[in-house]
PASEBA-1860 file (N, C-alpha, C; in nm, 3 decimals):
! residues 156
1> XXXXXXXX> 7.450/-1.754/1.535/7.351/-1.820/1.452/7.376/-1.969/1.458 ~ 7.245/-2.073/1.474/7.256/-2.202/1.485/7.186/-2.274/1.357 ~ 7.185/-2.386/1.363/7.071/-2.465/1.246/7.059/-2.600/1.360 ~ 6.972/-2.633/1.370/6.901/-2.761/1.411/6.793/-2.798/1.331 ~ 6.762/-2.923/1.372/6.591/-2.964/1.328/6.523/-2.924/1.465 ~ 6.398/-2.898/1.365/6.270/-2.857/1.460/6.233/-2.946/1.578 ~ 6.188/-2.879/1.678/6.139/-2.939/1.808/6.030/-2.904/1.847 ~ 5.976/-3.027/1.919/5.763/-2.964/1.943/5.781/-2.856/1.993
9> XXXXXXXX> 5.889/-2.797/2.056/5.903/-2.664/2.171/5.878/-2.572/2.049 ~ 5.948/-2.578/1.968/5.919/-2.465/1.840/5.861/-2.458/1.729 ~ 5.757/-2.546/1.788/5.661/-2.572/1.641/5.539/-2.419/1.640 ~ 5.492/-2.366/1.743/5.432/-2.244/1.746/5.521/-2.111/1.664 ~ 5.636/-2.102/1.685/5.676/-1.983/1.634/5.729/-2.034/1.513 ~ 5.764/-2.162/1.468/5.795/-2.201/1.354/5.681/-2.153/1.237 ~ 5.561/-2.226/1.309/5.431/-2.177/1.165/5.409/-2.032/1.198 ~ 5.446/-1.964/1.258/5.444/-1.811/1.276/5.511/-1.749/1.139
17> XXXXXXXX> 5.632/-1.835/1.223/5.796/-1.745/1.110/5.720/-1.822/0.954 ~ 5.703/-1.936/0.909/5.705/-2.026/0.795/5.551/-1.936/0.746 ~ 5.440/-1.894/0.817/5.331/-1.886/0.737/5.378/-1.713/0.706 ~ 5.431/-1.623/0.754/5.499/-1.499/0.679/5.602/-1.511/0.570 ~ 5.703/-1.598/0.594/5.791/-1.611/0.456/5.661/-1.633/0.368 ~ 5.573/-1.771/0.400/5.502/-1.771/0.245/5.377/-1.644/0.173 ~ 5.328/-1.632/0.293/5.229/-1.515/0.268/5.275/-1.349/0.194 ~ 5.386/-1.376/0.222/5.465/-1.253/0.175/5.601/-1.262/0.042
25> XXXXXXXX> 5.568/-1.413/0.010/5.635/-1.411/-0.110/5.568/-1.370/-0.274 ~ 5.586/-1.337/-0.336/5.545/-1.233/-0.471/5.582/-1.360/-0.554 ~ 5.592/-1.472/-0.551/5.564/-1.552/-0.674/5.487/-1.634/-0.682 ~ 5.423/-1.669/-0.602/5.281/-1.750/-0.546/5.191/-1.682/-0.567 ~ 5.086/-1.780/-0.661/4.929/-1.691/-0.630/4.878/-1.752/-0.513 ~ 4.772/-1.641/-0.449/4.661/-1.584/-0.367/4.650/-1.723/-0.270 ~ 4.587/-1.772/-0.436/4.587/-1.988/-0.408/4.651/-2.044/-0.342 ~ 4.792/-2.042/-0.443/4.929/-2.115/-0.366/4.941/-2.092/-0.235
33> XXXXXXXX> 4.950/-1.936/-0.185/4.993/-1.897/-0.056/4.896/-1.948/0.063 ~ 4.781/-1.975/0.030/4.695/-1.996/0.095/4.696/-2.154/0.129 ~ 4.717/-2.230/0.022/4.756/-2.366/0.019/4.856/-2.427/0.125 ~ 4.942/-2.364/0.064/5.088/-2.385/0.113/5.035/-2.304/0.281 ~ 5.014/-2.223/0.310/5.066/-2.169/0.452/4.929/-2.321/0.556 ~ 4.828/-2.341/0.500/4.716/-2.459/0.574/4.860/-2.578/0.577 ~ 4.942/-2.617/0.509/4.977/-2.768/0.529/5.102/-2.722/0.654 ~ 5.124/-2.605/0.694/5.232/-2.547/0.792/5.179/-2.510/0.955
41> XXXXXXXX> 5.041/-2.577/0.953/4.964/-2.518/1.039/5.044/-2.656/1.178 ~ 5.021/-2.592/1.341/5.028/-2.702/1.433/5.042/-2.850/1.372 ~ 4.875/-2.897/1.368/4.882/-3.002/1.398/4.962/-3.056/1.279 ~ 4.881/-3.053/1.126/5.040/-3.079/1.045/5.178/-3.094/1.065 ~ 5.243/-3.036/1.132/5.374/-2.966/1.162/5.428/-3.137/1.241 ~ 5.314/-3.137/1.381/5.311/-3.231/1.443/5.361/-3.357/1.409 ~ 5.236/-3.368/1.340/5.220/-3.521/1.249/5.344/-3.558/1.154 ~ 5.400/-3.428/1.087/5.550/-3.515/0.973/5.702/-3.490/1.112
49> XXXXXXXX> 5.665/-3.407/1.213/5.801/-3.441/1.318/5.782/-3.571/1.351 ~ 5.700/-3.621/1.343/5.681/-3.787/1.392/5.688/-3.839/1.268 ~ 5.684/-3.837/1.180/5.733/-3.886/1.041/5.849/-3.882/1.004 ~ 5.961/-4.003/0.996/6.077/-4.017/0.976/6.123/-3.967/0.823 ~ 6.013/-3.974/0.765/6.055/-3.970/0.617/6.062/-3.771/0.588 ~ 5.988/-3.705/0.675/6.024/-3.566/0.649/6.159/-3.521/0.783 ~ 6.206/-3.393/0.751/6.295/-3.306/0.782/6.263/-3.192/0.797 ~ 6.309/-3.103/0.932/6.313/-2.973/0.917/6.407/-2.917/0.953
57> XXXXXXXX> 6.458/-2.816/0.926/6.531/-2.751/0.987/6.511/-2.615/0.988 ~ 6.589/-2.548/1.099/6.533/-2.432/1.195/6.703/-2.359/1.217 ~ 6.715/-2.202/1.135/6.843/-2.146/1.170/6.772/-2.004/1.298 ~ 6.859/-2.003/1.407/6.839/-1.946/1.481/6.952/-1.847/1.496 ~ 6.902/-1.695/1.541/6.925/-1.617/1.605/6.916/-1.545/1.754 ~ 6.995/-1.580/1.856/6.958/-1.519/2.001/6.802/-1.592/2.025 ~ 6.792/-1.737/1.966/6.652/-1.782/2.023/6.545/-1.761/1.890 ~ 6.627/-1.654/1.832/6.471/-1.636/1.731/6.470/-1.729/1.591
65> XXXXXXXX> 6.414/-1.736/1.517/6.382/-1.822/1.425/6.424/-1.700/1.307 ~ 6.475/-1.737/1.231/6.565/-1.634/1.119/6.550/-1.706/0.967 ~ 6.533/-1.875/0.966/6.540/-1.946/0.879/6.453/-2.051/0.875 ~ 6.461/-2.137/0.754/6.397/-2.279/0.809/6.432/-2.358/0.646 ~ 6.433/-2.483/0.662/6.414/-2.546/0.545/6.317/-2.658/0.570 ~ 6.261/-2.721/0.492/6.194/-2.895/0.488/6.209/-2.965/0.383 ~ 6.177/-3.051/0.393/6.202/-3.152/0.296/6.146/-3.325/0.350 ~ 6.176/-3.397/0.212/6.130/-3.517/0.296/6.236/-3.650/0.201
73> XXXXXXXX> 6.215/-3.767/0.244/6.324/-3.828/0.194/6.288/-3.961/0.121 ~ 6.324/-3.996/0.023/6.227/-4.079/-0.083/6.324/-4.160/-0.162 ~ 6.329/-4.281/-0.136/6.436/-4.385/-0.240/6.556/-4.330/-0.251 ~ 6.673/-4.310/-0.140/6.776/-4.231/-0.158/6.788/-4.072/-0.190 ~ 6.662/-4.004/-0.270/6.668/-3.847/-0.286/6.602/-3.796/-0.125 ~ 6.630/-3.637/-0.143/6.552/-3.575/-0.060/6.499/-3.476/-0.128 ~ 6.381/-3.432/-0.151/6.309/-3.330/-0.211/6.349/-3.210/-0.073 ~ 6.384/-3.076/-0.171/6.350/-2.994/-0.063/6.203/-2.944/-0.088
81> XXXXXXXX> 6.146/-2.935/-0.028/6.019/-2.853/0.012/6.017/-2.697/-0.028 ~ 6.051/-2.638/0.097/6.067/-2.500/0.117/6.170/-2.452/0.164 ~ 6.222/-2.344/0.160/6.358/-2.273/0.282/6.303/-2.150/0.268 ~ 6.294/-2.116/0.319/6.288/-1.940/0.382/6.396/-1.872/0.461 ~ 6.443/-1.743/0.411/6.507/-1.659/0.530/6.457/-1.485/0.544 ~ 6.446/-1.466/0.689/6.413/-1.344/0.752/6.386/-1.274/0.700 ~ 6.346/-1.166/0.643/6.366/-1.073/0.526/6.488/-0.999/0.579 ~ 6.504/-0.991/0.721/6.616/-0.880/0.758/6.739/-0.921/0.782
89> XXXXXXXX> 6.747/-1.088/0.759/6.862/-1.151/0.759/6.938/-1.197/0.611 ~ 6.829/-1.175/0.499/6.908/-1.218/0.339/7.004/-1.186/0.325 ~ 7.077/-1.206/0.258/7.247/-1.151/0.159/7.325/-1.149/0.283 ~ 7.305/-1.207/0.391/7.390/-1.301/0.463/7.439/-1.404/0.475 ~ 7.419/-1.467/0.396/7.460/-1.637/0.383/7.362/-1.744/0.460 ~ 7.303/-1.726/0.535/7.243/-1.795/0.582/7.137/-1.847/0.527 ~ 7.120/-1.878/0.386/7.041/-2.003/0.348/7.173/-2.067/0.286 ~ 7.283/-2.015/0.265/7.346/-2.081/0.213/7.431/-2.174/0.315
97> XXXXXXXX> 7.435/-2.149/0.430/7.428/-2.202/0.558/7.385/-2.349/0.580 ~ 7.250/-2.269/0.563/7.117/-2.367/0.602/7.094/-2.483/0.508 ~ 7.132/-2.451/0.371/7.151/-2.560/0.279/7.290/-2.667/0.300 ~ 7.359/-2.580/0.324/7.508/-2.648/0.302/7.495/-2.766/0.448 ~ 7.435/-2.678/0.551/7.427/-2.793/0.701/7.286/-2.940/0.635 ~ 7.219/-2.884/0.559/7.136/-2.998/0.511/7.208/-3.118/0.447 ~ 7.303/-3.076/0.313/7.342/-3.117/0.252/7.455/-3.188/0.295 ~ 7.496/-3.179/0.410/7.603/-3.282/0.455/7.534/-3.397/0.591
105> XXXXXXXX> 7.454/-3.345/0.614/7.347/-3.422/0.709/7.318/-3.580/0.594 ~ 7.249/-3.500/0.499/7.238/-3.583/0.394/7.311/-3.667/0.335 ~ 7.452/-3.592/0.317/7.558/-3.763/0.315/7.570/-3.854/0.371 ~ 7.571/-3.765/0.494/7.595/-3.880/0.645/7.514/-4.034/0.598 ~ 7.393/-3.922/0.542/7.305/-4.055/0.582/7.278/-4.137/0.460 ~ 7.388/-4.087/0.376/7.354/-4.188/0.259/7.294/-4.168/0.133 ~ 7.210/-4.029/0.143/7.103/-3.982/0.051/7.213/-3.979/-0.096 ~ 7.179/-4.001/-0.189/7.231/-3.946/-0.316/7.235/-3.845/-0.385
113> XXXXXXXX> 7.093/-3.760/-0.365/7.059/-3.636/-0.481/6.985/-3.558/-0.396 ~ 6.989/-3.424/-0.399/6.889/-3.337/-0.346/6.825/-3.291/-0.480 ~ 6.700/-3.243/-0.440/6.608/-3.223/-0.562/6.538/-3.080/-0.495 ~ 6.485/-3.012/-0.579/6.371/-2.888/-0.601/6.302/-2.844/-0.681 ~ 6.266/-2.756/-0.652/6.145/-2.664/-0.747/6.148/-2.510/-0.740 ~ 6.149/-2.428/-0.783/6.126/-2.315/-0.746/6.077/-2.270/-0.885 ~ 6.019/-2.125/-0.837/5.927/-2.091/-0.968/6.047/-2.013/-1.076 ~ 5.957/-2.003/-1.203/6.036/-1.956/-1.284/6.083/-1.785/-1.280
121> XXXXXXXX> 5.972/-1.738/-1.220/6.001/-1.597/-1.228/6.080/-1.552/-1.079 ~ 6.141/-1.678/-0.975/6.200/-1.657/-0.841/6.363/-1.606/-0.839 ~ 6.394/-1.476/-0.918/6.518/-1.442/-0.960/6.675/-1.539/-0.803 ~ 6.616/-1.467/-0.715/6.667/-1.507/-0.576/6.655/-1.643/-0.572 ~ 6.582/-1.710/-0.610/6.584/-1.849/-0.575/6.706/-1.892/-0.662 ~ 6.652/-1.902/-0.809/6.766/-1.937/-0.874/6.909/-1.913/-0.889 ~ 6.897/-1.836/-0.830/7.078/-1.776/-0.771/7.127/-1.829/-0.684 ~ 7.050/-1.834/-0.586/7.096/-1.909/-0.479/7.124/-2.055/-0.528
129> XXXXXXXX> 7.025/-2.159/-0.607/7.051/-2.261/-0.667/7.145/-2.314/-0.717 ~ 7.174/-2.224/-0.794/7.311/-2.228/-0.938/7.439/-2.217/-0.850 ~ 7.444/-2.082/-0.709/7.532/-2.101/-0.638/7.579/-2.252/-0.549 ~ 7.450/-2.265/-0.538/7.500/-2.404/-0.434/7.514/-2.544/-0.564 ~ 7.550/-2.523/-0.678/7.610/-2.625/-0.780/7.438/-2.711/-0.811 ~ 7.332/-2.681/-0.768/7.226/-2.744/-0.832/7.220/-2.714/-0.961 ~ 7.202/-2.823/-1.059/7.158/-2.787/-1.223/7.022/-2.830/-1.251 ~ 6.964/-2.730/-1.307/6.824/-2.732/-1.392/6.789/-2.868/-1.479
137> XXXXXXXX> 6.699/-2.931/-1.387/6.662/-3.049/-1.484/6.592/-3.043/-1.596 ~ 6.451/-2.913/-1.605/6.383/-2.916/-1.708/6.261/-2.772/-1.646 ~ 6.203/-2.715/-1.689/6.073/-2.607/-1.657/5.919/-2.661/-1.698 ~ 5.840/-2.685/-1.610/5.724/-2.729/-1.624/5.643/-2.637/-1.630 ~ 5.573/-2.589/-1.749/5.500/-2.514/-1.780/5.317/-2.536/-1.689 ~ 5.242/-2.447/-1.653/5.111/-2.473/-1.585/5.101/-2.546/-1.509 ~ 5.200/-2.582/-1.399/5.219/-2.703/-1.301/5.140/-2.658/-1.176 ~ 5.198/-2.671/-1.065/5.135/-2.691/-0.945/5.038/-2.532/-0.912
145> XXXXXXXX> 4.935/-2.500/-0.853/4.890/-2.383/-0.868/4.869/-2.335/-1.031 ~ 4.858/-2.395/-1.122/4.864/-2.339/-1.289/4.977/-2.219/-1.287 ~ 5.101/-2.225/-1.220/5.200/-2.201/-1.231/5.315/-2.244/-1.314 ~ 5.435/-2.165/-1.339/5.544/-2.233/-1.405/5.687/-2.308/-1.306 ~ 5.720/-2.378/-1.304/5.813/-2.436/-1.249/5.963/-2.465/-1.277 ~ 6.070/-2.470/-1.213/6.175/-2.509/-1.251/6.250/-2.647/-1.205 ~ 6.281/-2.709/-1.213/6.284/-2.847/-1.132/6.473/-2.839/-1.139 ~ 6.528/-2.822/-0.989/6.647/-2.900/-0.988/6.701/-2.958/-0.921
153> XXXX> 6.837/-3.044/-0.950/6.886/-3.153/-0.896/7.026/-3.109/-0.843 ~ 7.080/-3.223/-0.744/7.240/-3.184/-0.739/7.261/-3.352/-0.635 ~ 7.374/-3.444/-0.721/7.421/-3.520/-0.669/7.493/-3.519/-0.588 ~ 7.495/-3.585/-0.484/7.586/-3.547/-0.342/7.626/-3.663/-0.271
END
């Protein structure tokens, strides 16, 4: 298993792998999923690899795409975006992987804080969170999608 950032070579199977994690996640409405999987499409994809201010990254298996995270980078923070893993690769470590290779990328370069979101009812998300030492800044009630939100941080 590898982690890199994304390359135009794998931007086709990337929105492959990225538009099933979202389409098939159970805490997103209909909306959201639909939202979210249009801004993952080609040419999008394109346009922020040529954008210095976003990030992706891509954990691989034997070639295949198993993972991914994004994010983008803003006055010293980096928002993460999204991370996804395989369904047949979870409770392997490998987002915890995939975070931990972000999160030192991110020193390198100076960043101060990683930041997120995940929903309130995302049991898995927040576990994973709390594991990797992020703390809960606050829960935004009817936010993005008229959804609930959790917002957290972790200085680094």
């Amino acid at each position: 298993m590898g982690i890199s950032e994304l390359t135009q070579e794998d931007i086709k199977k990337a929105y492959d792998f990225i538009k099933g994690i979202i389409f098939n996640t159970k805490y997103y409405s209909v909306k959201a999923r639909k939202a979210e999987i249009e801004r993952f499409k080609r040419h999008n994809l394109l346009k922020e690899l040529k954008d210095k201010s976003n990030l992706y990254l891509i954990a691989k298996d034997k070639g295949k795409i198993i993972g991914f995270c994004n994010g983008y980078y803003e006055a010293g923070t980096f928002w993460i975006d999204w991370a996804g893993i395989d369904k047949n690769y979870r409770r392997n470590g490998i987002a915890v992987k995939l975070l931990n290779f972000l999160e030192n990328k991110l020193k390198k370069q100076g960043v101060h804080k990683i930041w997120c979101d995940c929903r309130t009812s995302n049991k898995e998300s927040k576990a994973l969170l709390k594991k990797l030492n992020l703390k809960k800044i606050t829960t935004i009630k009817n936010h993005w999608y008229n959804q609930d939100f959790i917002l957290w941080q972790k200085f680094i």
